[in-house]
C-alpha positions in Angstrom: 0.0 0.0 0.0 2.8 2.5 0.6 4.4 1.6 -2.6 1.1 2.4 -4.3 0.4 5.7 -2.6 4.6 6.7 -3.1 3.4 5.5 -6.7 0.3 7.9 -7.1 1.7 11.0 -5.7 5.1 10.7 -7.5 3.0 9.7 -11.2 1.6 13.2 -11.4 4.9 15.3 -10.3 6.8 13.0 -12.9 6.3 15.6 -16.0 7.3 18.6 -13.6 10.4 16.8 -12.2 11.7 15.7 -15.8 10.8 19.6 -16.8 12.9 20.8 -13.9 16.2 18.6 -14.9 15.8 19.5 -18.5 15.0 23.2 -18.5 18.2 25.1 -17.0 16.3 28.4 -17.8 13.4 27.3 -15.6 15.6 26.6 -12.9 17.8 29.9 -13.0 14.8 32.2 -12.7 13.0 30.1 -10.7 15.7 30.1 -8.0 16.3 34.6 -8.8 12.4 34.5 -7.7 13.2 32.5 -5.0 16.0 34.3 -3.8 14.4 37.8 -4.9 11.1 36.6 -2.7 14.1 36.0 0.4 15.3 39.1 0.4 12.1 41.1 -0.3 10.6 39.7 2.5 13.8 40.1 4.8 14.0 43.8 3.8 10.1 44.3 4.4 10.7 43.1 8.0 13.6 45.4 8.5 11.7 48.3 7.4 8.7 47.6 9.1 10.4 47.0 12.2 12.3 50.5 12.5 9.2 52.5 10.9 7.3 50.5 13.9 10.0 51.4 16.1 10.1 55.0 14.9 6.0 55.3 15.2 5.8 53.8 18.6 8.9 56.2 19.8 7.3 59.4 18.7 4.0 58.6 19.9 5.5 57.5 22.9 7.5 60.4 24.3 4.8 62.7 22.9 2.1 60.8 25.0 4.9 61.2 28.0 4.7 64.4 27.8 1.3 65.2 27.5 0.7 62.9 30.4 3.2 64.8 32.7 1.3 68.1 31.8 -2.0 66.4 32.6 -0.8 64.8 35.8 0.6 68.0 36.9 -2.6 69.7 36.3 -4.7 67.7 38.2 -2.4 67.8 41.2 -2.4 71.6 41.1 -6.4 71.5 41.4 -6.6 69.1 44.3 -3.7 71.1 46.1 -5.4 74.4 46.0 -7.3 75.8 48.6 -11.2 76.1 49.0 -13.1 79.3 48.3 -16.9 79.7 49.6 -17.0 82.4 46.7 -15.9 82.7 43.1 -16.1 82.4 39.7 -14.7 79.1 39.3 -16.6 77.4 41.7 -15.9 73.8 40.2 -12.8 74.2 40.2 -12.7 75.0 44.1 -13.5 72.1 46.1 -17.2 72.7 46.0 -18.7 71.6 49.5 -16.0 69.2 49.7 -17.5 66.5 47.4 -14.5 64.7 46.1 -16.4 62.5 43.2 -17.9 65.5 41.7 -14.8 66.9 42.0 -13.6 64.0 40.3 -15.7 63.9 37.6 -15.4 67.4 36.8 -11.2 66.8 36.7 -11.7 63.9 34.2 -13.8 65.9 32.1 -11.9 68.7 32.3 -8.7 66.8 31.4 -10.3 65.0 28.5 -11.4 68.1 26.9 -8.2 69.4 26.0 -7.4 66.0 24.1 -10.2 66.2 21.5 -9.6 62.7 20.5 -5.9 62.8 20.7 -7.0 60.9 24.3 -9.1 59.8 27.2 -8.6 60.2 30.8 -9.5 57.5 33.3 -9.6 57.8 37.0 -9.8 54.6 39.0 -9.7 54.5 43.2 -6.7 53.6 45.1 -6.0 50.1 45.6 -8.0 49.3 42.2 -6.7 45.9 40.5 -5.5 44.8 44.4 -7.1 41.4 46.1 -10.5 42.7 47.4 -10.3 42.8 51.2 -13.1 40.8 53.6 -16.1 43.2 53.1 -15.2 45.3 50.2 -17.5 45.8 47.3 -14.9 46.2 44.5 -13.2 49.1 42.7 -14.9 52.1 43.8 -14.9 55.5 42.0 -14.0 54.1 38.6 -14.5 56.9 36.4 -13.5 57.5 32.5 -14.0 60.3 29.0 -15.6 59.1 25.7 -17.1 56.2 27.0 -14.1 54.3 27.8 -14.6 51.2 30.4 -11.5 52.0 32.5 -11.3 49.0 34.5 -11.2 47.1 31.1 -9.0 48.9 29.4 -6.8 49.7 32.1 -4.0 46.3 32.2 -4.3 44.6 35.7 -0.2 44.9 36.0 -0.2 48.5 35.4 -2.9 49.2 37.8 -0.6 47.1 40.4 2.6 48.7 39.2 0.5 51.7 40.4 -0.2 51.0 43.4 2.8 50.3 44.5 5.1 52.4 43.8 5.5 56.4 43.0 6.1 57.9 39.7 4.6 57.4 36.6 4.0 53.7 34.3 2.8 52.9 30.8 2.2 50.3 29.0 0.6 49.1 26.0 -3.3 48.0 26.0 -6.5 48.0 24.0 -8.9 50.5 24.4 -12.2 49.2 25.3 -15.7 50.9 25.1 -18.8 50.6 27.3 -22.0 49.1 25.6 -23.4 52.9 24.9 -20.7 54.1 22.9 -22.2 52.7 19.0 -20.5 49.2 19.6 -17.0 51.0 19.2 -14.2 48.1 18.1 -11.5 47.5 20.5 -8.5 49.9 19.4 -4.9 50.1 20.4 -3.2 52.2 22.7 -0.8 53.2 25.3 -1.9 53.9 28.5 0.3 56.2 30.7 -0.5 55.9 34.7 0.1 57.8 38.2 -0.8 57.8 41.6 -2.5 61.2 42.8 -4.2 62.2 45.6 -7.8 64.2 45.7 -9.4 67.2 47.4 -9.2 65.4 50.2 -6.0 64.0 50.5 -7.6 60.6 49.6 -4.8 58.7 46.8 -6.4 57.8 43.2 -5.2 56.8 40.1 -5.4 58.9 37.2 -4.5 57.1 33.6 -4.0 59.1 30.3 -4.9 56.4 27.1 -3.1 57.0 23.7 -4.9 55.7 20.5 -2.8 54.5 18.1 -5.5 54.2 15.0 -3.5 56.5 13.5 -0.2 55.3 14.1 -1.4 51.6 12.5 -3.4 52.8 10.0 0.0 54.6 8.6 1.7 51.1 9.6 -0.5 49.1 7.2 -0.1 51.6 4.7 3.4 50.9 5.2 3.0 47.1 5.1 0.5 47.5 1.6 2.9 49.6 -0.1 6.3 47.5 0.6 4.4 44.1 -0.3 3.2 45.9 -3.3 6.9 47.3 -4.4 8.4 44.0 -3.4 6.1 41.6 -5.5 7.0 44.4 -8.8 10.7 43.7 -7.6 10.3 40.0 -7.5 8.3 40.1 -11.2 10.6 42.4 -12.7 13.7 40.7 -11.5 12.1 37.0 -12.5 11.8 38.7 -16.2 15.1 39.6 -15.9 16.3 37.1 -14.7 14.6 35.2 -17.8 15.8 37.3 -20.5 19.7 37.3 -19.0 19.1 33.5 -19.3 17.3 33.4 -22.7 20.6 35.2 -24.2 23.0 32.2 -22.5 20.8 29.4 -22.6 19.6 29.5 -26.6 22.9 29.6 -27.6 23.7 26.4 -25.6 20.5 24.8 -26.8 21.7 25.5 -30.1 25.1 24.2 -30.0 23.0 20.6 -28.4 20.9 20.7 -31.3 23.5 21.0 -33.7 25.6 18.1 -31.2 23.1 15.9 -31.7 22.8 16.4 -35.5 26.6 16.3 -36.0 26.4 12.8 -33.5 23.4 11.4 -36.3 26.1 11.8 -38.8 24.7 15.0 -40.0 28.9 17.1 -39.9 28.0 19.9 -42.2 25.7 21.6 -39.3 27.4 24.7 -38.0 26.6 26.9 -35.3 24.9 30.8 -36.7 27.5 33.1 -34.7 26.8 36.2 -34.5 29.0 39.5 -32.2 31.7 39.1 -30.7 31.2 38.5 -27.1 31.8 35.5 -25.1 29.2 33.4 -26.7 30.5 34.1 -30.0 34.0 33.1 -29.6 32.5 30.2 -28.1 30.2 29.7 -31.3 33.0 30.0 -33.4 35.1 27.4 -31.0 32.3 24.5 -31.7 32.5 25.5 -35.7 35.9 25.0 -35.5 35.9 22.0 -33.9 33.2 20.5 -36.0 35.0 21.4 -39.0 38.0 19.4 -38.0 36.1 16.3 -36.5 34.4 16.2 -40.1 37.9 16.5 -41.6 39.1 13.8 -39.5 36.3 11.1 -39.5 36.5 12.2 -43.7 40.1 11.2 -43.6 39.5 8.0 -41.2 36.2 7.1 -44.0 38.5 7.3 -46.6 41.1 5.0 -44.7 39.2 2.9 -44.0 37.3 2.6 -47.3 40.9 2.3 -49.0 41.8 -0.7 -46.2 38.8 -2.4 -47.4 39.3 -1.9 -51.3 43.1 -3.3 -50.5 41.9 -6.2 -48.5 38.7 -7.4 -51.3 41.5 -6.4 -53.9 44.1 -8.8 -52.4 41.8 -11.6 -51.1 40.7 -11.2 -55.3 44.2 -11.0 -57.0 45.6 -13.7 -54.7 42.7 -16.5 -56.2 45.3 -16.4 -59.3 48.1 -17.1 -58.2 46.6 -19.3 -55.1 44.7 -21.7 -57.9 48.1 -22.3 -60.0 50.3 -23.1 -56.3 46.7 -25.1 -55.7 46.9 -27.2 -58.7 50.8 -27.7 -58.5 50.1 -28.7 -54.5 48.1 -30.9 -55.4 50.2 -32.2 -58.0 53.2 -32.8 -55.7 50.1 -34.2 -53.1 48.9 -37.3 -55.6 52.7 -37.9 -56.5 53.9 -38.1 -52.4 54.0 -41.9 -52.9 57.4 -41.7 -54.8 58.6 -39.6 -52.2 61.2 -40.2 -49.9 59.3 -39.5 -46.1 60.3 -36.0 -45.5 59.3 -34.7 -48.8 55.9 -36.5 -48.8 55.4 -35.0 -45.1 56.1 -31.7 -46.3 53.7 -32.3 -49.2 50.8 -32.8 -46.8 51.7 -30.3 -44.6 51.4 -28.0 -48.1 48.4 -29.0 -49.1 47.0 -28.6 -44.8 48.6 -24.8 -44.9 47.0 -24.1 -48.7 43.1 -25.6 -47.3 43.5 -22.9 -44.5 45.0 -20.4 -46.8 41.6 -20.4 -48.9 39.6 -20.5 -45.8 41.2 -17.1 -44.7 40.7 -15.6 -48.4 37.2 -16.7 -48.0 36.6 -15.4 -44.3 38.2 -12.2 -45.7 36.2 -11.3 -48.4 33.1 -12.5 -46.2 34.2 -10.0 -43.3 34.9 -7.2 -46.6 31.3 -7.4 -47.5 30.3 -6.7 -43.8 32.0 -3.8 -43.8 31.2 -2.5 -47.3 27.5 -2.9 -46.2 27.4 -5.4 -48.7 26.1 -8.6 -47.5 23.0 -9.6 -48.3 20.1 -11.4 -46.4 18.0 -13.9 -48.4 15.4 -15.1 -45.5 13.0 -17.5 -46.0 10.9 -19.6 -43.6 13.2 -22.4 -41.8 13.0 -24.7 -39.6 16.3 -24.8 -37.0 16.1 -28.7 -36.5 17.0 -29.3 -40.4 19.6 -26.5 -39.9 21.0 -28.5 -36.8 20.6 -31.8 -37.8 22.8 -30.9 -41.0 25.9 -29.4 -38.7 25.8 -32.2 -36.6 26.1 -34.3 -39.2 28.9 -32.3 -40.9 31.1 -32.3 -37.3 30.1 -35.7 -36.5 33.5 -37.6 -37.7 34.9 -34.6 -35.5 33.4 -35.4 -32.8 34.3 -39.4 -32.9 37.4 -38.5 -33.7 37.7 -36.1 -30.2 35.7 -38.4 -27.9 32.3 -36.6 -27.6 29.4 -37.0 -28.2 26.7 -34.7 -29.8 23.2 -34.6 -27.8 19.8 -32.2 -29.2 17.4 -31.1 -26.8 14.0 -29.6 -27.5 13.8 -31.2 -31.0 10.4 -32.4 -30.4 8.7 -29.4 -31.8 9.5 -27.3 -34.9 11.4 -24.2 -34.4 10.6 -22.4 -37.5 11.9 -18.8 -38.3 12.3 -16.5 -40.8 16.8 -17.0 -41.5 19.2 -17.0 -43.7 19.7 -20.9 -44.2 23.2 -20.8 -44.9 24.1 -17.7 -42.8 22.1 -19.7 -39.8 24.3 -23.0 -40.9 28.2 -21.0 -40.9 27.3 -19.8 -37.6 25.6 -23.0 -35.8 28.9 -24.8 -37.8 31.5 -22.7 -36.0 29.8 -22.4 -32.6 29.3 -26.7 -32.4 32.8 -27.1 -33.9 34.5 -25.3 -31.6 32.5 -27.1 -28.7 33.6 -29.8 -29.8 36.9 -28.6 -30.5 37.2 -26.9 -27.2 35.1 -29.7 -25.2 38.0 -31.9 -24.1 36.2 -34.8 -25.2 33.0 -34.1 -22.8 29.7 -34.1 -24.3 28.5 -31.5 -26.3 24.6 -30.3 -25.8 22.3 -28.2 -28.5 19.1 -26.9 -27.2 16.8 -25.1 -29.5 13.5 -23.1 -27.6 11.1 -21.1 -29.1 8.6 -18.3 -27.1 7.3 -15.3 -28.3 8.6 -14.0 -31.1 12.1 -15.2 -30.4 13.9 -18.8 -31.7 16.9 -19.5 -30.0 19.6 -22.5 -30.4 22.8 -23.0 -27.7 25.8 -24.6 -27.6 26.8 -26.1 -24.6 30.4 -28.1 -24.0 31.8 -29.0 -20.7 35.8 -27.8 -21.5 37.6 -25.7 -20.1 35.4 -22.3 -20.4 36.2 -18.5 -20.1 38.0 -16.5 -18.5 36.5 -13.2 -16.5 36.5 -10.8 -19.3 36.9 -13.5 -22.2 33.4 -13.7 -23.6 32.8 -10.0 -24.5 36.5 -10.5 -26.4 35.7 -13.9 -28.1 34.2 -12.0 -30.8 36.6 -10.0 -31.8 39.0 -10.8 -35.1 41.7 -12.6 -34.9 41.7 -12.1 -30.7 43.1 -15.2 -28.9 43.4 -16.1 -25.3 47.1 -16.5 -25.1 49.0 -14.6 -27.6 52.1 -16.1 -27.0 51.1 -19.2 -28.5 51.0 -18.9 -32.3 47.9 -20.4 -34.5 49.5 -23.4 -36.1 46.5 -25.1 -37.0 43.1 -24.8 -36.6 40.7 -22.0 -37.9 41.2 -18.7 -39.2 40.1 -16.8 -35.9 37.7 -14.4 -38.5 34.6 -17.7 -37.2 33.0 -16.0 -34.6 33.0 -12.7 -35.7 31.6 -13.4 -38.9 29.2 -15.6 -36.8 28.2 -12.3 -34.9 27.8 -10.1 -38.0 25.5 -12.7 -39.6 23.8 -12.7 -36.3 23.4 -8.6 -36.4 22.6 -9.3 -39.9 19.6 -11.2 -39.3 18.5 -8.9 -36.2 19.4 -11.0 -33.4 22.0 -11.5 -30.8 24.9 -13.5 -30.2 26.0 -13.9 -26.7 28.7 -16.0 -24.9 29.1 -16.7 -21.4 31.5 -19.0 -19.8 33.2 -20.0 -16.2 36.7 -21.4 -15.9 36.9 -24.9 -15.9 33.0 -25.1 -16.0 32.5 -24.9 -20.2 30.9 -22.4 -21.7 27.9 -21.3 -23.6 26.9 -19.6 -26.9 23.4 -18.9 -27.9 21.8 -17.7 -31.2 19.0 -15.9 -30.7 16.9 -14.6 -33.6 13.6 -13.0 -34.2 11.0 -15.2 -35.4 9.9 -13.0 -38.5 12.4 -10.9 -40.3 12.6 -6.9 -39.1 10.6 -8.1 -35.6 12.4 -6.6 -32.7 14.1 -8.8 -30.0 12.8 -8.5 -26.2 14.3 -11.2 -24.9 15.6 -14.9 -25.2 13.4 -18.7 -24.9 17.0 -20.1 -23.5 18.7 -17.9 -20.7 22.5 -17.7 -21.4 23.6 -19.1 -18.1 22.7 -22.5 -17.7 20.9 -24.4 -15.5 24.0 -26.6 -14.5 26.2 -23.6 -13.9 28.0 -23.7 -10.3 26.1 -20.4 -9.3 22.9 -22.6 -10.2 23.8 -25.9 -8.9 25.0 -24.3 -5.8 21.6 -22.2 -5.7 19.6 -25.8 -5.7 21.5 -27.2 -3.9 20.7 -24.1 -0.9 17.4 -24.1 -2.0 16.7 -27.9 -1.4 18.7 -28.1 1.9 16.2 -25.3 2.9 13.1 -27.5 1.8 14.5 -30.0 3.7 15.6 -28.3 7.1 11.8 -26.8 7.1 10.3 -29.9 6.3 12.6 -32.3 8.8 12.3 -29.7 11.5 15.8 -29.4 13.4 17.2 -32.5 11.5 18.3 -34.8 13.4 20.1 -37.7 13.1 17.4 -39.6 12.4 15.3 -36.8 9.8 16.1 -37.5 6.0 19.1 -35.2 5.1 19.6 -33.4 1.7 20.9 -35.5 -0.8 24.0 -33.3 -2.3 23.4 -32.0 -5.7 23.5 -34.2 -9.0 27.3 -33.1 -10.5 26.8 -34.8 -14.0 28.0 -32.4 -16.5 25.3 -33.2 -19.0 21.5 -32.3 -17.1 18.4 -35.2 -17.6 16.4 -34.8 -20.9 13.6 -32.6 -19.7 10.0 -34.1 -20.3 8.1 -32.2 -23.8 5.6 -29.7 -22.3 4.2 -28.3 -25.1 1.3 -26.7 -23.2 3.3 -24.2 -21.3 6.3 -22.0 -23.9 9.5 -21.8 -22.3 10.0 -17.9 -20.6 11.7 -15.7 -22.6 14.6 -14.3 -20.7 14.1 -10.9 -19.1 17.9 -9.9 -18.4 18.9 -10.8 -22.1 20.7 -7.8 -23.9 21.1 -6.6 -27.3 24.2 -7.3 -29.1 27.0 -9.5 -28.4 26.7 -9.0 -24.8 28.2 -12.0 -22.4 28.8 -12.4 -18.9 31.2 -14.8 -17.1 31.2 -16.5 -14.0 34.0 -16.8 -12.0 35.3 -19.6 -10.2 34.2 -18.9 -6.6 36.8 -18.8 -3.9 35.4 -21.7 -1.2 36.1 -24.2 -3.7 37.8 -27.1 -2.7 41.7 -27.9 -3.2 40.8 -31.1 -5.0 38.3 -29.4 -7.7 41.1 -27.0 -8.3 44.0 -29.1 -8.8 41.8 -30.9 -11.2 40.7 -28.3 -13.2 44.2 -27.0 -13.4 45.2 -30.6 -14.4 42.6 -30.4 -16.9 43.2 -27.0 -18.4 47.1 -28.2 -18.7 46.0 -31.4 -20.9 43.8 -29.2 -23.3 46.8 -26.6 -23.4 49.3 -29.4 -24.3 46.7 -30.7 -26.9 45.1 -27.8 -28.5 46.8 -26.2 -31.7 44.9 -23.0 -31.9 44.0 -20.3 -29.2 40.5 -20.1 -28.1 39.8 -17.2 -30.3 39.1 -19.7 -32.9 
């Protein structure tokens, strides 16, 4: 289930992700916006945070300083003494009643504010624990409709209370329920201990709006996010165009890459100025102009190599026919010899048979790389093809000891080949089995799934090297060269086996372990110009020592699980069957054989090496082994 979710969220981002690792241009300006955004946004905050700063200070010390003026007032007028008569009588501690004396001060206070601020007075001790008793804050008076208990911070009332000199803080403003529903508004609220008429303490708090202050704040804010999403814009465009001027000549010069890498090397880069871009321009030109001189001069090379070699292999027929007819002149006649002259009459006629071989493997390997080889395919069937090769290396194989076993003959295996291209390379590949197979048996299967035939050669001998079966194919490669090809083939078999296999569509493959044998399979498409998508036969086989050894595991497990501990007296494993030649597998013709899902194009091989925990005996009879077929062989493995 997590694999499916992981698999449904990534399917949708898949087009943007490939977008993003294509598109250099989309990820320049998309990281300027992203760093434009950054430091937008950082700036914004700085700004915001001094003009804040800057607001808050001005409004504060100007709020100070009305306060003091206020607070200085209202002392004055409860310190000065009381007159029965005058014309101020308010103002005068009228009949001693300190809460209309009060309520004149707020109001009188308030008035010089006109909205600039209110005036709150509360009683002494307001905001403290209410004693046994008491019925609350008392005298609680306030301008504009202000409710100064809550508006008024509980800590500032405290700090108040108990101490002398004058607080502030910042608060809300909040208005009674016959003000018009007025919203909550910030403000700082500036507080001091006083004492009344009476002598009696109070507290007397001056309350700042800021409206104005924030309503220039968020005009502030609007305009700065409005400049810095322009900024961001303008400087993506930028951003895109600076890009656009760097990145088209780049996708040109890939375009033109590309072209020149199809084969197409008279495309040339449009250069225009003389800036960076240009010198670069005429840089690639330059450069394409010479790799067109030089793969002209390796083309014509190459094309004169090929002339001289179909030229040679052509004018040496001559000359080889008259040496061929004299050979065998000097061949019928060897009976009148003395010994060492008849000897050296069959040794002339062995070299000469190999000389035409190589004339004819050269001209075969000229065509391929002319281009010139034809394919004339036709419906076949492989069995035919096999059963005529066997027959053709069968005194071969009597005469070496081995014998010649067909698997999966029961059914036809019909494709559309090249008979006798098929034939050459099913002749080389069971020849050198046999050659190569130190007298072990030698197995052909043939498998058909899909649209795939397949046919491999299995012998038992002495097998590849690590690194041997991707280099079997090449010309004339051999496994030691420090032994010289005496006898033997003309080392061009397998790699005109592989170019009739490309020929046809299909793959050749090798794979091999040292002292284990080796493998080769043929795998072609079952109608002509069909793609390969895998093999019916997988190139290692089953009797590999990675496979037996895997079995082997696999049938110990079976039986552990199935004996429980495994005891002495449970069944043990029986140890895995070691024949080098694997039982005749029953016909199954409901159920195609799997076609092999790790196969690769080409002349791909793998090899297996030998693994380390083998035992000392096994190795000092494969080495005893790979000594005998050195001491009898003639000719390197590169056949």
């Amino acid at each position: 289930m997590l694999r499916l979710c992981v698999r449904l969220v990534r399917r949708p981002l898949l087009p943007a992700v490939r977008l993003w690792r294509r598109n250099i241009q989309l990820r320049v300006v998309t990281a300027t916006l992203l760093l434009s955004l950054t430091v937008v946004l950082a700036l914004g905050f700085v700004v915001i945070a001094q003009v804040s700063k800057g607001l808050l200070d001005a409004k504060e010390e100007a709020a100070q300083s009305q306060a003091a003026g206020g607070f200085a007032v209202a002392q004055e007028k409860a310190n000065t003494p009381f007159a029965a008569d005058g014309s101020d009588v308010t103002d005068n501690k009228v009949g001693r009643d300190a809460s209309t004396w009060m309520n004149s001060l707020v109001k009188q206070l308030a008035s010089g504010g006109q909205t600039a601020f209110e005036v709150a007075a509360l009683g002494a001790g307001a905001g403290e624990p209410a004693a046994p008793g008491a019925q609350g804050v008392k005298g609680a008076r306030a301008s504009g409709n202000v409710d100064p208990t809550a508006s008024v911070p509980i800590t500032l009332r405290r700090a108040v209370n108990h101490a002398t000199g004058t607080f502030k803080t910042f608060s809300e403003i909040r208005y009674t329920a016959g003000s018009g529903e007025k919203a909550p508004a910030p403000a700082l609220v500036i507080g001091k201990r006083l004492t009344d008429i009476n002598g009696d303490p109070y507290d007397l708090y001056y309350l700042f709006p800021l409206t104005q202050e924030e309503e220039s704040l968020n005009l502030i804010k609007a305009t700065i996010a409005t400049a810095g999403l322009f900024v961001v814009v303008l400087l993506g465009a930028i951003a895109w165009l600076v890009v656009r001027q760097v990145v088209t000549p780049v996708r040109m010069a890939a375009g033109i890459a590309e072209r020149l890498s199809a084969g197409r090397l008279q495309e040339r880069m449009k250069v225009t100025g003389e800036d960076d871009i240009a010198r670069l321009g005429e840089a690639f030109n330059k450069m394409a102009q010479n790799l067109q001189h030089k793969i002209q001069q390796l083309e014509d090379l190459s094309r004169m190599q090929r002339r001289f070699v179909s030229d040679v292999s052509h004018e040496l027929r001559t000359p080889l026919t008259t040496v061929r007819m004299a050979a065998d002149v000097i061949h019928d006649a060897r009976v009148d010899f003395d010994p060492v002259t008849a000897r050296s009459a069959e040794l002339l006629a062995g070299q000469l048979d190999r000389f035409e071989s190589l004339l004819a493997d050269l001209l075969e390997i000229s065509r391929f790389d002319a281009g010139a080889a034809a394919l004339e395919a036709e419906p076949i069937d492989l069995r035919d093809v096999v059963r005529r090769v066997i027959d053709g290396a069968e005194p071969l194989a009597e005469h070496k000891g081995t014998r010649i076993r067909v698997l999966g003959d029961t059914q036809p295996v019909i494709a559309e080949a090249d008979s006798r291209r098929v034939e050459r390379v099913l002749r080389n590949l069971v020849v050198n089995a046999v050659e190569h197979g130190e007298g072990r048996d030698v197995v052909v299967r043939l498998a058909s799934a899909g649209g795939a035939v397949a046919v491999a050669v299995r012998d038992y001998g002495v097998g590849l090297k690590p690194g041997e079966a991707t280099r079997v194919f090449n010309r004339f490669w051999r496994a030691d060269p420090a032994r010289a090809r005496t006898t033997g083939g003309t080392g061009l078999g397998l790699s005109i086996a592989v170019e009739d296999a490309r020929l046809h569509g299909g793959w050749l493959q090798a794979w091999g372990e040292p002292g284990g044998g080796s493998q080769f399979r043929l795998t072609l498409p079952r109608t002509a110009d069909e793609p390969l998508r895998g093999s019916p036969i997988p190139l290692e086989p089953e009797d590999s020592r990675a496979n037996r050894a895997r079995a082997a595991a696999e049938a110990a497990a079976r039986a552990g699980s199935g004996n429980g501990t495994g005891g002495p007296g449970g069944d043990r494993p029986r140890p895995a069957d070691r024949s080098p030649i694997p039982p005749r597998p029953a016909v199954t013709t409901a159920l195609p054989v799997p076609a092999d899902p790790t196969a690769l194009p080409g002349n791909g091989a793998r090899v297996v090496a030998r693994p380390a925990e083998q035992s000392a005996a096994e190795r000092s009879a494969a080495e005893r082994s790979a000594a005998d077929t050195s001491a009898q062989e003639d000719g390197p493995r590169g056949r």
